[in-house]
SELO-108970 format. One record per residue: residue in one letter; x, y, z of N, C-alpha, C in turn. Coordinates in steps of 0.001 Angstrom, whole numbers, plus 524288, in hexadecimal, padded with zeros to 5 digits. Last residue first. Layout:
! SELO-108970
aXYZXYZXYZ ...
//
This chain:
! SELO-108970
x878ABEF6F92A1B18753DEFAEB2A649876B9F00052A7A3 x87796EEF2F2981787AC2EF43F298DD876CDEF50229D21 x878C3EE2CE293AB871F2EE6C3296DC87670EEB0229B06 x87B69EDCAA28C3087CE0EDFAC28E0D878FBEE3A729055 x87B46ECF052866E879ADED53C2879587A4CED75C28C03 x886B6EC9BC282BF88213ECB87285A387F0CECF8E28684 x88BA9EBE5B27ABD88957EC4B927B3A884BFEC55527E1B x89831EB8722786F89263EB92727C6289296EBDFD27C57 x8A402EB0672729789D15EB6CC272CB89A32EB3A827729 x8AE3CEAA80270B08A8A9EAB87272DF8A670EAF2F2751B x8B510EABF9265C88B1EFEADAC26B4D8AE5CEAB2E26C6B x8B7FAEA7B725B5E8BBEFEA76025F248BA4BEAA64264E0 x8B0ABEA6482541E8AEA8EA253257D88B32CEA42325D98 x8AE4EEAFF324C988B444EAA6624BBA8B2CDEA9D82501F x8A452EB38424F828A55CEB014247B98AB21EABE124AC4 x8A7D5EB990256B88A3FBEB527258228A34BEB188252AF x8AEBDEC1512548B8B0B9EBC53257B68ABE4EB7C3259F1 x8AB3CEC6A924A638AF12EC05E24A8C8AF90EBE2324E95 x89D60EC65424E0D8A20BEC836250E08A6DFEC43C24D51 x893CBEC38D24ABF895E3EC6EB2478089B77EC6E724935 x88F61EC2E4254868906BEBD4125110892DAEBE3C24C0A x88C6DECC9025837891F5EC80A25AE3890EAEC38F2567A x882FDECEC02521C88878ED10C2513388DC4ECE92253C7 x87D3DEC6592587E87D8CEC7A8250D088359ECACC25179 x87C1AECA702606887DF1EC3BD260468806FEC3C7259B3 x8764FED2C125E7087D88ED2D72627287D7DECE4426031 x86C59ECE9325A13870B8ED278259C38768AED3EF25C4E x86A9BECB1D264C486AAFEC8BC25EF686D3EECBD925CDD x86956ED16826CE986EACECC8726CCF86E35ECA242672C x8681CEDE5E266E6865F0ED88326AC1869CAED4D62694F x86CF8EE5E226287867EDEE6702641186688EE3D0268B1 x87A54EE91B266FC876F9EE6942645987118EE813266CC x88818EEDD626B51880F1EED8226BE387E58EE9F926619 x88F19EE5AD2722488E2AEE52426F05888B0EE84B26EF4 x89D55EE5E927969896B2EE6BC2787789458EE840274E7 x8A584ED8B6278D78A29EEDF912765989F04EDF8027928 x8B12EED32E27D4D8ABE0ED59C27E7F8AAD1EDA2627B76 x8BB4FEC98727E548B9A0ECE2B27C018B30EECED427ECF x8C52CEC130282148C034EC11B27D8B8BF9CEC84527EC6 x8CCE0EBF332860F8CA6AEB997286718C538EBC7A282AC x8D4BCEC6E4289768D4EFEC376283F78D257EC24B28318 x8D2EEECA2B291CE8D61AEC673292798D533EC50F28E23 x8CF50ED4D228FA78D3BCED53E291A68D844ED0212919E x8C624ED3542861B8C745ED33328B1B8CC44ED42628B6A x8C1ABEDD1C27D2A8C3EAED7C427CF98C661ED88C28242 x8B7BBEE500278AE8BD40EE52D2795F8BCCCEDE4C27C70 x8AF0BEEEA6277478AFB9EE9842753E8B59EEE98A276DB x8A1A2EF695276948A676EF4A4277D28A827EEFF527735 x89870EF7432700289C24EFA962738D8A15CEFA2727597 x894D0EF3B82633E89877EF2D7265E289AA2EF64526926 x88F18EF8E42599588CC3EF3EA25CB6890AEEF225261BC x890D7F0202254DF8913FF023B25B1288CFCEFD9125CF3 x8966FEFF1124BD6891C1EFDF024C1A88E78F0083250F0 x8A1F5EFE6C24F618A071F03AA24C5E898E6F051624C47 x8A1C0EF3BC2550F89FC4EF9DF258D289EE3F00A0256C5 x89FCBEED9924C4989B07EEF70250FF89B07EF3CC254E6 x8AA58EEE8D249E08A50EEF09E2475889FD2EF1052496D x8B0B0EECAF252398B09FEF15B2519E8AB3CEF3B624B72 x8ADB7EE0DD252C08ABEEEE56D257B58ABFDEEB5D255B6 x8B38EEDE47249168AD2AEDD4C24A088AA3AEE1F424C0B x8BDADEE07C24C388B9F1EE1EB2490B8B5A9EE2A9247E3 x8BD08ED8E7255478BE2EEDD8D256668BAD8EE12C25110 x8BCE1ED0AA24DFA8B858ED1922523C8BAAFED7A1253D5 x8C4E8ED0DB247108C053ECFC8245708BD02ED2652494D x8CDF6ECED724F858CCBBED55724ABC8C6FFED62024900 x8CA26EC5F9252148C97FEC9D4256C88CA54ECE99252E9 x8CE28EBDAD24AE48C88EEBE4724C6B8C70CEC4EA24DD1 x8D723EBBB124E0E8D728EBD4A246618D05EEC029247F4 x8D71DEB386256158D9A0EB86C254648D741EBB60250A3 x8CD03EAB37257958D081EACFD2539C8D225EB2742538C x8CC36EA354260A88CADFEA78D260E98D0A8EA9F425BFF x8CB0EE9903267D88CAECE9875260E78CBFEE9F472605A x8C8B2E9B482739A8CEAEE997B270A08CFA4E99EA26ACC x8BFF1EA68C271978C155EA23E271DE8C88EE9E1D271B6 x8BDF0EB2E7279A38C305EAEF0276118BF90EAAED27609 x8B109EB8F127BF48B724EB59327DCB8B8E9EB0AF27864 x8A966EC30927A8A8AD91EBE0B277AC8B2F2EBDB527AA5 x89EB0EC83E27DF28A263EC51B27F858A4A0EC1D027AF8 x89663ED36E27B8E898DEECEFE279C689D60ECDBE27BB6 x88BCBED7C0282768902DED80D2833589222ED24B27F33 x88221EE0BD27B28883C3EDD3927CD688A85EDC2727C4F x8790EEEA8027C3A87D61EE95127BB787D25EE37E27D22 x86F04EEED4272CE8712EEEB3C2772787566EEAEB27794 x86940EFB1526EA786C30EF64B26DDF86DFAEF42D2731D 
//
């Protein structure tokens, strides 16, 4: 499997009520061990996982699954990750 790095930064619209949801989310993907690591910046402004998957189709599929990509309150970008 591939890794890839996921980025979410805040939006201003960004629903409280949301982040149990996504946290939730994370912790079913990582029972899955689709998920190595994951935690939220220092300055608030958003968050980061790593994600394995087959291929970006697949990663793209499971982040669109995320609440915080359903309630619009982030903006995502996912990259792959070429570990050395």
């Amino acid at each position: 499997m591939n890794r890839y790095l996921v980025l979410l930064i805040r939006r201003p619209q960004l629903d409280p009520a949301v982040v149990p949801l996504h946290l939730a989310f994370l912790q079913g993907l990582r029972k899955e061990g689709r998920v190595e690591l994951s935690g939220g910046f220092s300055d608030k402004s958003g968050g980061a996982y790593l994600l394995r998957a087959t291929d970006l189709t697949e990663a793209m599929a499971l982040v669109h699954r995320d609440p915080a990509h359903l309630s619009g309150g982030w903006d995502i970008t996912v990259h792959e990750w070429q570990v050395v």
